[in-house]
C-alpha positions as CSV (number, residue, x, y, z in Angstrom):
1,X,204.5,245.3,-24.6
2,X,206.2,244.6,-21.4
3,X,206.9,248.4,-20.9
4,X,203.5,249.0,-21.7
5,X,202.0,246.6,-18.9
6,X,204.7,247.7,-16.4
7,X,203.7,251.7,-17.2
8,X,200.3,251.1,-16.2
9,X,199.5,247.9,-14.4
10,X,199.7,249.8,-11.1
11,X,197.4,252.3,-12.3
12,X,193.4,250.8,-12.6
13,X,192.2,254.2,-13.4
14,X,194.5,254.1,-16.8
15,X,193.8,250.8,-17.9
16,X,189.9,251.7,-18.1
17,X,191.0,255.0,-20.1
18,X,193.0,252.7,-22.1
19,X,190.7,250.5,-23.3
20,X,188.7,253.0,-24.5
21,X,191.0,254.8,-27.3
22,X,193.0,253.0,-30.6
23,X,196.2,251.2,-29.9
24,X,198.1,253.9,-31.7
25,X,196.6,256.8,-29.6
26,X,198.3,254.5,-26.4
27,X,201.4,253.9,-27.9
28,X,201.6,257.6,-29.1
29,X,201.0,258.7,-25.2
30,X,202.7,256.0,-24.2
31,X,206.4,256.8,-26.1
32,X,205.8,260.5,-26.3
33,X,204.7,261.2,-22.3
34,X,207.4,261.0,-19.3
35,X,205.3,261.0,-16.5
36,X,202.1,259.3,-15.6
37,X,200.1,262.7,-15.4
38,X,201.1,263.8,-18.3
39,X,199.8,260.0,-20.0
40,X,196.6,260.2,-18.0
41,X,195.6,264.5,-19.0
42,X,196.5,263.0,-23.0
43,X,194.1,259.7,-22.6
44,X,191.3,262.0,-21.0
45,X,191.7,265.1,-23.9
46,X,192.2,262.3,-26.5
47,X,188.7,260.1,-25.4
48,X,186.5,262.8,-24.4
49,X,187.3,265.1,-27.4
50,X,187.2,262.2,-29.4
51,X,190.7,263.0,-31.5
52,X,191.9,261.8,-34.6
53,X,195.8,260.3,-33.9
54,X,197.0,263.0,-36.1
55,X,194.9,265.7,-33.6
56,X,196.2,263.7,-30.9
57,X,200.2,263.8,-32.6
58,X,199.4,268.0,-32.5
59,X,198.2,268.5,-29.4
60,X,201.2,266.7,-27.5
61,X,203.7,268.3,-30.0
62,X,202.4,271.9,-29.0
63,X,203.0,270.7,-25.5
64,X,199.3,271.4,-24.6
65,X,199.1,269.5,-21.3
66,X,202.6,271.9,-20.0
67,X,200.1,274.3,-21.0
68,X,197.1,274.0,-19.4
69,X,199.6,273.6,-16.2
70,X,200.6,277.0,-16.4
71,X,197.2,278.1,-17.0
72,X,197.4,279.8,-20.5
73,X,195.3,277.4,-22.1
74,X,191.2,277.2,-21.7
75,X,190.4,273.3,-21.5
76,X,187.3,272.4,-20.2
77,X,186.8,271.8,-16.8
78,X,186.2,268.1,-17.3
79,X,189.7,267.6,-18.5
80,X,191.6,269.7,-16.0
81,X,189.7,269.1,-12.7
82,X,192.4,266.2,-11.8
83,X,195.2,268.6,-12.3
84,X,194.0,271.3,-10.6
85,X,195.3,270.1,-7.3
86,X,198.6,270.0,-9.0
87,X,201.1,272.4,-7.7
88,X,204.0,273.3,-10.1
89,X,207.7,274.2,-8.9
């Protein structure tokens, strides 16, 4: 729980994102995703495509958010507008 409050407390746009999926979609982002873009593209496909945990389990498996970096992968635009300022090394 403390790792959870420390992840995010600095970050008010995540805790309304948070709030708004099941606890074990957050701890599923939360153990499974290194960086905090990563955590926030997974709570925005997981809330606005309205995913089942196992969905959820699937699409960070398959590595979907390194994905839709690259550009191989067609998410809607809702999803990937705060990324698309991104620049990858």
């Amino acid at each position: 729980m403390k790792q959870f409050y420390e992840s995010y407390k600095d970050s008010p746009k995540l805790s309304t994102l948070l709030r708004e999926i099941s606890w074990s979609h957050n701890l599923s982002i939360f153990s499974r995703c290194k960086t905090t873009e990563e955590r926030e593209f997974y709570l925005r496909i997981a809330k606005n495509e309205n995913y089942s945990f196992r969905e959820l389990e699937r699409q960070i498996t398959s590595g979907i958010f390194e994905r839709t970096m690259i550009g191989n992968s067609k998410v809607s635009t809702a999803l990937t507008y705060p990324f698309s300022k991104l620049t990858i090394l």
